[in-house]
Each structure stands twice: as C-alpha cells, then as structure tokens.
KOLNUDREN-520975 format. One record per atom (N, C-alpha, C): residue number from 1; residue in one letter; atom name; x, y, z. Coordinates in nm, 4 decimals, padded with zeros to 6 digits, always signed. Each point is the difference from the previous one (the first is absolute). Example, Ala and Ser with C-alpha at 12.3 -4.5 7.8 and 13.67 -1.06 7.14 Angstrom:
BEGIN
SITE    i  aa  at        px        py        pz
SITE    1   A   N  +01.3190  -00.5690  +00.7800
SITE    1   A  CA  -00.0890  +00.1190  +00.0000
SITE    1   A   C  +00.0900  +00.1200  +00.0000
SITE    2   S   N  -00.0350  +00.1050  -00.0720
SITE    2   S  CA  +00.0820  +00.1190  +00.0060
SITE    2   S   C  -00.0770  +00.1090  +00.0730
END
This chain:
BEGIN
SITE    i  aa  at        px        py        pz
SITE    1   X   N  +01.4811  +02.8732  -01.3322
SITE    1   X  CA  -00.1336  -00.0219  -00.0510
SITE    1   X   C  -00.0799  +00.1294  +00.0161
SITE    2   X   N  -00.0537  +00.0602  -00.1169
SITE    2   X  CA  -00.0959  +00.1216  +00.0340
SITE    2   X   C  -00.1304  -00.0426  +00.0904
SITE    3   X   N  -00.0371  +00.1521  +00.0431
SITE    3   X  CA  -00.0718  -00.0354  +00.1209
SITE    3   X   C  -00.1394  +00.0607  -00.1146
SITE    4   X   N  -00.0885  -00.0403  +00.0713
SITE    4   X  CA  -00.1404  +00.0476  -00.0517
SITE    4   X   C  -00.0457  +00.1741  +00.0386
SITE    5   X   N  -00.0598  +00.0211  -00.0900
SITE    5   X  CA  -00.0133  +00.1556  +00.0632
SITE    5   X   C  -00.1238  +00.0413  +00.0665
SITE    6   X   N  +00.0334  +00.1142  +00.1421
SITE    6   X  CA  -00.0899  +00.0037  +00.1094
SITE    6   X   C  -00.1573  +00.0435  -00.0878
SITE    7   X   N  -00.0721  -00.0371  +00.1099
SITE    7   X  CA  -00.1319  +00.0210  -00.0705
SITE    7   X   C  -00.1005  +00.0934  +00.1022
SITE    8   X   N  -00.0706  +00.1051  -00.0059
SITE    8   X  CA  -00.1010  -00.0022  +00.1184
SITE    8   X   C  -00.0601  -00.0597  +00.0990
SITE    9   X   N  -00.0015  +00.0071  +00.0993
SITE    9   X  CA  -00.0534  -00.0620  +00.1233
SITE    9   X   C  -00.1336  -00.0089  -00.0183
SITE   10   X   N  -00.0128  -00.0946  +00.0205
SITE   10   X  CA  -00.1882  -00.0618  -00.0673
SITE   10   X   C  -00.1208  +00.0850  +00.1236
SITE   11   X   N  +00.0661  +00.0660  +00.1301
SITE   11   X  CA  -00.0890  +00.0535  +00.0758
SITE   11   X   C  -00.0883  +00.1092  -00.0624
SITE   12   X   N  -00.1345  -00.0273  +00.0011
SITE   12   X  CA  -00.0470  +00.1179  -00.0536
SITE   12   X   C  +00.0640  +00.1743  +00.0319
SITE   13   X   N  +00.0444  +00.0690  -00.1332
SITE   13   X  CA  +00.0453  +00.1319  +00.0155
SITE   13   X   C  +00.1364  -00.0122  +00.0545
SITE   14   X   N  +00.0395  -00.0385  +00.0235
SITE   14   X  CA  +00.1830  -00.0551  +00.0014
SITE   14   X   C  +00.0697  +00.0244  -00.1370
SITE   15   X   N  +00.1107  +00.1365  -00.0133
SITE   15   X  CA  +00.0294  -00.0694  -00.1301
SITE   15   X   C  +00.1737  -00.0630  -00.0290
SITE   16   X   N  +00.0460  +00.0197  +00.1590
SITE   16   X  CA  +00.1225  -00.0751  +00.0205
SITE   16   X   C  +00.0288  -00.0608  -00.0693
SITE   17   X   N  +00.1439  -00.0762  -00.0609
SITE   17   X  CA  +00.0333  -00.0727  -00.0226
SITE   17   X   C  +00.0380  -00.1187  +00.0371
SITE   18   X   N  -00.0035  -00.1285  -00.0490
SITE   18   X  CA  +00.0701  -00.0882  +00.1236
SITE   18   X   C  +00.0050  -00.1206  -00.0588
SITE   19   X   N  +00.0675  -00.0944  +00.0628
SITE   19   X  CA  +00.0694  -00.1171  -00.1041
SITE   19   X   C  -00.1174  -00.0908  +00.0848
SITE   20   X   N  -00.0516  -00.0572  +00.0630
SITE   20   X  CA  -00.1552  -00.0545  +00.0510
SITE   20   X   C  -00.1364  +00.0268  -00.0459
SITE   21   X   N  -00.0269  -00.0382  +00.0796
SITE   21   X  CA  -00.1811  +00.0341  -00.0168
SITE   21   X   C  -00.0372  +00.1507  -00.0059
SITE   22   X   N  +00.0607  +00.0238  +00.1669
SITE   22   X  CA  -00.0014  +00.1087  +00.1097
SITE   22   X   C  +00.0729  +00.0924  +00.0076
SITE   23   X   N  +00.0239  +00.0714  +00.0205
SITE   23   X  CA  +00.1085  +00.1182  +00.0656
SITE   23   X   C  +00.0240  -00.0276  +00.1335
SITE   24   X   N  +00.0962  -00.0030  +00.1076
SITE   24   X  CA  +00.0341  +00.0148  +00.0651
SITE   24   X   C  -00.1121  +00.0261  +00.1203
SITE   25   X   N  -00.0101  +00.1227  -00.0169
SITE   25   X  CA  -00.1319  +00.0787  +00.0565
SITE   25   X   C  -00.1072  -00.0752  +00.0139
SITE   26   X   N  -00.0465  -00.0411  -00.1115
SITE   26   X  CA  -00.1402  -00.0940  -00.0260
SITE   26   X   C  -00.0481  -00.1373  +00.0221
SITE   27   X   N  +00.1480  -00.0757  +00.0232
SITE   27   X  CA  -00.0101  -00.1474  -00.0075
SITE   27   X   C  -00.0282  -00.0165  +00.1561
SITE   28   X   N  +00.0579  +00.0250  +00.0937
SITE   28   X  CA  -00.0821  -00.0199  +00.1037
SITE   28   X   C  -00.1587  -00.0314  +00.0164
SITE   29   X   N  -00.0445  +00.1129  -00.0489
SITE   29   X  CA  -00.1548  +00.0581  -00.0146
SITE   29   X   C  -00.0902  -00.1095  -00.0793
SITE   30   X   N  +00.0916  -00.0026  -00.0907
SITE   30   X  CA  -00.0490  -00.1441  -00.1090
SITE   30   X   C  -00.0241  -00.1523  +00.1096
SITE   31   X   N  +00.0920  -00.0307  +00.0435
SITE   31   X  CA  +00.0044  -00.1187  +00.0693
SITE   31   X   C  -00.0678  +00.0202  +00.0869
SITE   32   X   N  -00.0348  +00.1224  +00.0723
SITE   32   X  CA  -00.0880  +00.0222  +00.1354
SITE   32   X   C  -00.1552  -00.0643  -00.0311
SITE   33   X   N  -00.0149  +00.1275  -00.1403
SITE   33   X  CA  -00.1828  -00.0397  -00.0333
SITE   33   X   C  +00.0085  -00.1400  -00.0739
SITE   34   X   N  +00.0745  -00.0907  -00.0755
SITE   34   X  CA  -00.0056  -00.1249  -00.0068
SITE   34   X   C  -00.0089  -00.0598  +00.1262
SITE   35   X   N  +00.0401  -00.0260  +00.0944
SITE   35   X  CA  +00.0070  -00.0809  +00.1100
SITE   35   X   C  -00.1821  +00.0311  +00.0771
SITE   36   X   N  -00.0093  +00.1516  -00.0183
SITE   36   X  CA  -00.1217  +00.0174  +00.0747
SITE   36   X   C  -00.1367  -00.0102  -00.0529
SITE   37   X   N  +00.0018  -00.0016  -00.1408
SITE   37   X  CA  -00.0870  -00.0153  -00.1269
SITE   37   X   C  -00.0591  -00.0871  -00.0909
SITE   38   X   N  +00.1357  -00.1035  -00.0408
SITE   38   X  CA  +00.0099  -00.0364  -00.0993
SITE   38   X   C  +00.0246  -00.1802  +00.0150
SITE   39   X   N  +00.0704  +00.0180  +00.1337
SITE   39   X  CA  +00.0948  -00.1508  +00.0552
SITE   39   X   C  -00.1173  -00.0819  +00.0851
SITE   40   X   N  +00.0078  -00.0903  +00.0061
SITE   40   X  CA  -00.0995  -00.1146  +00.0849
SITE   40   X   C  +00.0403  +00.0402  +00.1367
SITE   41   X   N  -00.0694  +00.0331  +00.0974
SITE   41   X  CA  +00.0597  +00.0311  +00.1605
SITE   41   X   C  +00.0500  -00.1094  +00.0614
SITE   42   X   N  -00.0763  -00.1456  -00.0465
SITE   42   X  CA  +00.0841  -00.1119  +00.1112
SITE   42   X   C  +00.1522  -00.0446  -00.0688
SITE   43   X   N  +00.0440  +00.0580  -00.1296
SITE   43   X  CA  +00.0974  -00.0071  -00.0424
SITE   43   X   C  +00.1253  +00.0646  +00.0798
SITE   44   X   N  -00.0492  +00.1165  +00.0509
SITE   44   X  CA  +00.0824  +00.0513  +00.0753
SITE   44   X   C  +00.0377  -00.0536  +00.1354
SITE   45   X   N  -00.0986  -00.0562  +00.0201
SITE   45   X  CA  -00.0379  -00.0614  +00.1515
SITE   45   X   C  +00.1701  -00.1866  -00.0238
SITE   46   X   N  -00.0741  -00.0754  -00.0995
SITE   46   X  CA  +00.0795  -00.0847  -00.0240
SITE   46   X   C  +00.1374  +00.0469  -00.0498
SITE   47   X   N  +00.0413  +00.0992  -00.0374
SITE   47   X  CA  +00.1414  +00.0138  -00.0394
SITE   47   X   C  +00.0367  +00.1263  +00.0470
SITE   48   X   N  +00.0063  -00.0084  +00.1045
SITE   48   X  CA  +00.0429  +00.1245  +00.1591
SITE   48   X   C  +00.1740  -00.0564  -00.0513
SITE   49   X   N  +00.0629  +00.0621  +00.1311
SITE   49   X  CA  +00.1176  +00.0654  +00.0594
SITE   49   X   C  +00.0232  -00.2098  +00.0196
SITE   50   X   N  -00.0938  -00.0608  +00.1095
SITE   50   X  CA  +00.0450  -00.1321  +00.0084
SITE   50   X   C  -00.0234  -00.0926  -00.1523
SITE   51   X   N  -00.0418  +00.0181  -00.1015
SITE   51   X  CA  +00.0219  -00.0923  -00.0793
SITE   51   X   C  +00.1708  +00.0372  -00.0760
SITE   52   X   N  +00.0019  +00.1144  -00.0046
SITE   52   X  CA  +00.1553  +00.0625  -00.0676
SITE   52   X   C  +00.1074  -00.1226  +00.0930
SITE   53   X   N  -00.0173  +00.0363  +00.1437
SITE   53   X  CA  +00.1298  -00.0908  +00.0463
SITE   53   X   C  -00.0015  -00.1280  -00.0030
SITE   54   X   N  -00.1693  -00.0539  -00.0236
SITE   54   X  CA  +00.0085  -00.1350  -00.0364
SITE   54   X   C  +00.0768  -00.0761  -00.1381
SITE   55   X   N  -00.0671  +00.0992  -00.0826
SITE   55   X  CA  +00.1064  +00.0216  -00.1528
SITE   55   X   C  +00.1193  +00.0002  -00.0282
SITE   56   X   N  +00.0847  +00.1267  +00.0751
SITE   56   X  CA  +00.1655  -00.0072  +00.0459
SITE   56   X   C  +00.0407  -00.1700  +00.0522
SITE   57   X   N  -00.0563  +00.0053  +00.1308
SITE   57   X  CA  +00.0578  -00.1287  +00.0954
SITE   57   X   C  -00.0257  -00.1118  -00.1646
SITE   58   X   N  -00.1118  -00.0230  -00.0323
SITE   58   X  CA  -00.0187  -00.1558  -00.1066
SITE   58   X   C  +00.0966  +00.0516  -00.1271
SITE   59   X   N  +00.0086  +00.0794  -00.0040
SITE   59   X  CA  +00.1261  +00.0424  -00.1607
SITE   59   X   C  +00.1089  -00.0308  +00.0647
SITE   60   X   N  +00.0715  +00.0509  +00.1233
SITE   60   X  CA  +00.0732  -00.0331  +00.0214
SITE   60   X   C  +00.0731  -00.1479  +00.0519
SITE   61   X   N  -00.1158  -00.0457  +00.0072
SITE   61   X  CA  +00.0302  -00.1272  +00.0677
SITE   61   X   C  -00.0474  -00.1294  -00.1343
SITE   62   X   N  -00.0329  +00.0397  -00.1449
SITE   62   X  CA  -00.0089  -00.0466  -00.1173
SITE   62   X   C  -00.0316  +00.1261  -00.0847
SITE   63   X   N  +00.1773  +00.0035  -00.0444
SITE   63   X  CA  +00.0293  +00.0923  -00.0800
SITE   63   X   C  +00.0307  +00.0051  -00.1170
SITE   64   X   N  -00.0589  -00.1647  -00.0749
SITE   64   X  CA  -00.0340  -00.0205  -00.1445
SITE   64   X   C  -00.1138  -00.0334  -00.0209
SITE   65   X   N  -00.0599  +00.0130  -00.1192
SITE   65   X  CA  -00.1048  -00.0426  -00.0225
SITE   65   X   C  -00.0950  -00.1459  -00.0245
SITE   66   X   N  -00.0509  -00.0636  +00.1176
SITE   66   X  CA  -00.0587  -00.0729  +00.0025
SITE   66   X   C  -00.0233  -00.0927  -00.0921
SITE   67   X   N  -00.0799  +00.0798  -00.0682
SITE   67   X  CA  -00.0719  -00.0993  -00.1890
SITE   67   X   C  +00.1446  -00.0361  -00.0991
SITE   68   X   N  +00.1250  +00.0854  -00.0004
SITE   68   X  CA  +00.1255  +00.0239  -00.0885
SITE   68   X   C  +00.0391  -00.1030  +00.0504
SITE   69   X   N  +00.0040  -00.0120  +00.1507
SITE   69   X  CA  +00.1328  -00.1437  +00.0455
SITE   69   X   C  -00.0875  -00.1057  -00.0571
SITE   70   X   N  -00.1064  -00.0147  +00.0101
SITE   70   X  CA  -00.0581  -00.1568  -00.0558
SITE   70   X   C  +00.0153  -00.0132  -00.1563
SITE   71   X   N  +00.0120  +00.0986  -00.0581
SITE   71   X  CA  +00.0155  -00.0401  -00.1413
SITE   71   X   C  +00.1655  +00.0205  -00.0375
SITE   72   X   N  +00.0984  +00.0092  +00.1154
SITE   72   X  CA  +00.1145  -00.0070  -00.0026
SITE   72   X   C  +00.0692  +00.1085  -00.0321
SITE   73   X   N  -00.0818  +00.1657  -00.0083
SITE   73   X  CA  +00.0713  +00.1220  -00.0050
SITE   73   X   C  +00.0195  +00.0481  +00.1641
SITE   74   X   N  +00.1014  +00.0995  -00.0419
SITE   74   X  CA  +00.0645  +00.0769  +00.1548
SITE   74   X   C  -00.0621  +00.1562  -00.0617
SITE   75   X   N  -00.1137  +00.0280  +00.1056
SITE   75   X  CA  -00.0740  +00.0936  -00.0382
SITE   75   X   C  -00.0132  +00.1254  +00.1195
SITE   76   X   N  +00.0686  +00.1029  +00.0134
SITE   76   X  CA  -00.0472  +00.0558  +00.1314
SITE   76   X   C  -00.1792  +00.0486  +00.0263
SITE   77   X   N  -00.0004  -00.0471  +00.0845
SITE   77   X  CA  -00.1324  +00.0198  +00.0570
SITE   77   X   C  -00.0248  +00.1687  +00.0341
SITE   78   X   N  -00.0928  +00.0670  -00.0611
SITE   78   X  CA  -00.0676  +00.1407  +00.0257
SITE   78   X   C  -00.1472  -00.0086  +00.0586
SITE   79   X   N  -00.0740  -00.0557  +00.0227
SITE   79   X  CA  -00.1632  -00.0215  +00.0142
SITE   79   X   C  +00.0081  -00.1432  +00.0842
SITE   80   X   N  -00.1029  +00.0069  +00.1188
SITE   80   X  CA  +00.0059  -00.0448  +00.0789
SITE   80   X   C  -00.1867  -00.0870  -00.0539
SITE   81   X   N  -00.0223  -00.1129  +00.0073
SITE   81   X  CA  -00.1347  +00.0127  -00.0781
SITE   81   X   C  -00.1351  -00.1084  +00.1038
SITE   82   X   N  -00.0662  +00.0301  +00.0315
SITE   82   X  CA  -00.0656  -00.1155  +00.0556
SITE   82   X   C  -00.0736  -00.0770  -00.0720
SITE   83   X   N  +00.0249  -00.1143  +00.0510
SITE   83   X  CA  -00.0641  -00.1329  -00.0473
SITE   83   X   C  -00.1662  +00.0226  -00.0446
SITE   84   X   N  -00.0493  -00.0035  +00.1038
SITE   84   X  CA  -00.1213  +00.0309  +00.0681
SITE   84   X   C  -00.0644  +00.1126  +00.0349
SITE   85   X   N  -00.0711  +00.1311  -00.0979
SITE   85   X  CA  +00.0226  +00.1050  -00.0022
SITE   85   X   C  -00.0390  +00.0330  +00.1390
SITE   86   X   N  -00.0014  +00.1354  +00.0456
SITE   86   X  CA  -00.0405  +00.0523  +00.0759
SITE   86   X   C  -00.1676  +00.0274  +00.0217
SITE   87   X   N  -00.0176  +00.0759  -00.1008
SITE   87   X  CA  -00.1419  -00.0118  -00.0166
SITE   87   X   C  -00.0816  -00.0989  +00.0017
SITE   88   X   N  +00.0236  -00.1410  -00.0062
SITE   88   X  CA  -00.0648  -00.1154  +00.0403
SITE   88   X   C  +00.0360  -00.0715  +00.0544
SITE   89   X   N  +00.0802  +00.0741  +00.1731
SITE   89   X  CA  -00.0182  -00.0916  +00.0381
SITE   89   X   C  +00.1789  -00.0241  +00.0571
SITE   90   X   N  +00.0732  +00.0406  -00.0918
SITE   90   X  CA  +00.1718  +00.0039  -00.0191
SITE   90   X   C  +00.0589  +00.0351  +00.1610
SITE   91   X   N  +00.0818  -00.0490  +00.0464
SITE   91   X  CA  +00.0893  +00.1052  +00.1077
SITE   91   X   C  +00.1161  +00.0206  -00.0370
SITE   92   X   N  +00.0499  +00.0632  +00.1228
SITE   92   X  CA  +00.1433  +00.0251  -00.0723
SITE   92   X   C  +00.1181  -00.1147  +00.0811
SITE   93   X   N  -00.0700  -00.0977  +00.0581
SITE   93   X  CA  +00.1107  -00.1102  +00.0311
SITE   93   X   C  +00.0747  -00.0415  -00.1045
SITE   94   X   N  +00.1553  -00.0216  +00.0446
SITE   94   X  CA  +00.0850  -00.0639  -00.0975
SITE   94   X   C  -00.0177  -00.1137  -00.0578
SITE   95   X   N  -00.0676  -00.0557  +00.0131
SITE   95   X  CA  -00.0579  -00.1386  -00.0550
SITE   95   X   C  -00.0576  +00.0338  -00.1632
SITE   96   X   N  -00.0535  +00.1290  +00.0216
SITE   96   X  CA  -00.1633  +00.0899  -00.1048
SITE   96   X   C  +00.0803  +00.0770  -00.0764
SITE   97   X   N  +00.1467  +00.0020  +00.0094
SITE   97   X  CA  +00.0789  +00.0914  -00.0963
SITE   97   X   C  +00.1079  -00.0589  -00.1105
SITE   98   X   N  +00.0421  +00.0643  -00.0614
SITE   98   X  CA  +00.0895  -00.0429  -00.1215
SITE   98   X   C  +00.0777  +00.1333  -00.0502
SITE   99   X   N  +00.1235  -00.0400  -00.0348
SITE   99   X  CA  +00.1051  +00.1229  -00.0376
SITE   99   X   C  -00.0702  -00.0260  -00.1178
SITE  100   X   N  +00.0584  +00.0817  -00.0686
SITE  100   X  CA  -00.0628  +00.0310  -00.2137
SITE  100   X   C  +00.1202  +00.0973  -00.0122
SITE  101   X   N  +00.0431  -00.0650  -00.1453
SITE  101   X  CA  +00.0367  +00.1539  -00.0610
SITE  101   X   C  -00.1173  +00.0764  -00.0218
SITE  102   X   N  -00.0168  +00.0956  -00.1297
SITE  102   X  CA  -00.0912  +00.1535  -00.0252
SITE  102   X   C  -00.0765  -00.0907  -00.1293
SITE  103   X   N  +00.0632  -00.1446  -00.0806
SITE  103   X  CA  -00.0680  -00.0229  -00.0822
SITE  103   X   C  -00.0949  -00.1207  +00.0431
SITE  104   X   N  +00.1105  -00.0977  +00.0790
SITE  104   X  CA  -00.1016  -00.1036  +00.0541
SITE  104   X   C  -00.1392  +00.0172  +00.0934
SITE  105   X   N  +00.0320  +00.1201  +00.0625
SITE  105   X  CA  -00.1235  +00.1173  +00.0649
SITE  105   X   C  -00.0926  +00.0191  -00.0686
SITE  106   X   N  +00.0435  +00.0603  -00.1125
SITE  106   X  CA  -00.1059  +00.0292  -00.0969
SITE  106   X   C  -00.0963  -00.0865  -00.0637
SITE  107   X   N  +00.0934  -00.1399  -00.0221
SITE  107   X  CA  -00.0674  -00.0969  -00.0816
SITE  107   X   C  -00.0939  -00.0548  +00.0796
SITE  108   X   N  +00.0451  -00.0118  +00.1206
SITE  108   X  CA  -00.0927  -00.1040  +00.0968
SITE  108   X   C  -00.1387  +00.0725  +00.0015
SITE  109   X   N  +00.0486  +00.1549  +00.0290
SITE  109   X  CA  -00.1285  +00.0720  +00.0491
SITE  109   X   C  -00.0911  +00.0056  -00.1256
SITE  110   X   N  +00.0480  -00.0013  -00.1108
SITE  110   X  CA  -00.0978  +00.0405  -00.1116
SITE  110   X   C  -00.0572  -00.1595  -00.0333
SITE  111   X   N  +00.0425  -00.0921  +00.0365
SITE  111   X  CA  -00.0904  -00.1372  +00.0130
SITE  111   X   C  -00.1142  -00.0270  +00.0882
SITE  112   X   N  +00.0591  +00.0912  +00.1280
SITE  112   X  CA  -00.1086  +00.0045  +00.1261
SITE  112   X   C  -00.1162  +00.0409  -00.0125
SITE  113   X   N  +00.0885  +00.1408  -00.0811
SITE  113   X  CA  -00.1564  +00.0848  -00.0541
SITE  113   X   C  -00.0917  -00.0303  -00.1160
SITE  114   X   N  +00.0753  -00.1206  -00.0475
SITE  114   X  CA  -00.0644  +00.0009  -00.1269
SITE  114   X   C  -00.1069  -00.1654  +00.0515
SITE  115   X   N  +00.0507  -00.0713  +00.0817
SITE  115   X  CA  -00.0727  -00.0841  +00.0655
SITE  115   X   C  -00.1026  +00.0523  +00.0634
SITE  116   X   N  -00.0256  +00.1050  +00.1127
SITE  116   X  CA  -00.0944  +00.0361  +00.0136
SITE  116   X   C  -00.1220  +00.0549  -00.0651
SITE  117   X   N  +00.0362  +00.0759  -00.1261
SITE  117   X  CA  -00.0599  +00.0741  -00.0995
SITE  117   X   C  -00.0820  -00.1543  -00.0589
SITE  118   X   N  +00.0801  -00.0529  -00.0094
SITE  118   X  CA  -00.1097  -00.1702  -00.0730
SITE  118   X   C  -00.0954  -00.1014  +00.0507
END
C-alpha cells in the first residue's frame, strides 16, 4: 500500500519533514505547551499515572466489550468508559466503569454530550 507523502512539521519555522504533525524534535514541545496551556488542569489531576493502572487491571480483567456482548458480538475492548462521568461526580470504582470498544465509546459519549447540550 503506498504511503502518503511527508509534509512539514506544523511548528512554527520548522521545515523538516515528517510523516505526523511534528518532527521528532518538536512533538515533545507540542504536547508540553498543550498540557500547560491549552488542557483543563483537573484533567490531568483525574487521569494521573493511578487511573492508567486502573484501566490496564479493568481491560484486563474484561477484555471484550461490554455494550458488543449484550447485543451478542465478541468485541475486544480498547476504552475503558465511566458510567457516571467524572466531572459530575463519577469515580473510578469498578462498579462506575465499562469496557467499550473505540466505536461503542464513541457512540455513548456523543449521546452524553449531546444530552447535556439539550
């Protein structure tokens, strides 16, 4: 399959090439001033170093997707999703979680958001 061809590194005055966003060099830098700039701070706070192993341990311990087995597909689970968001209120007890594949993730969340928005 042909590959796409490299493009400039979007960093201002960069004129590298590179199959990403970033160059090598730059993507660090990128993710640094997003996180310090751009990102919600208690976001960082709720999805530290301990929510990752909470994630691992519940994938591993339901390693299909939740919503797929009830409608009778065998779906591997990628996204770990809470019930009960965080922001209002959500924890991260196993009770408050659900495996998802990447689409049933998606769907739920864009209902959530679209419930709140109404």
């Amino acid at each position: 399959m042909p590959r796409n061809p490299k493009r400039p590194c979007s960093y201002p005055g960069c004129s590298r090439l590179t199959d990403g966003r970033y160059c090598d060099e730059h993507r660090q830098i990128a993710v640094c001033h997003y996180n310090k700039y751009q990102r919600d701070p208690d976001t960082k706070q709720r999805y530290g170093r301990a929510w990752r192993r909470i994630r691992a341990r519940y994938i591993q311990a339901h390693p299909l997707c939740e919503q797929c087995e009830k409608e009778g597909r065998l779906t591997p689970a990628e996204e770990v999703h809470h019930i009960l968001p965080l922001a209002v209120g959500g924890t991260h007890d196993e009770n408050n979680l659900m495996a998802l594949c990447k689409s049933c993730h998606s769907r739920i969340t864009i209902k959530s958001n679209n419930l709140k928005t109404n």
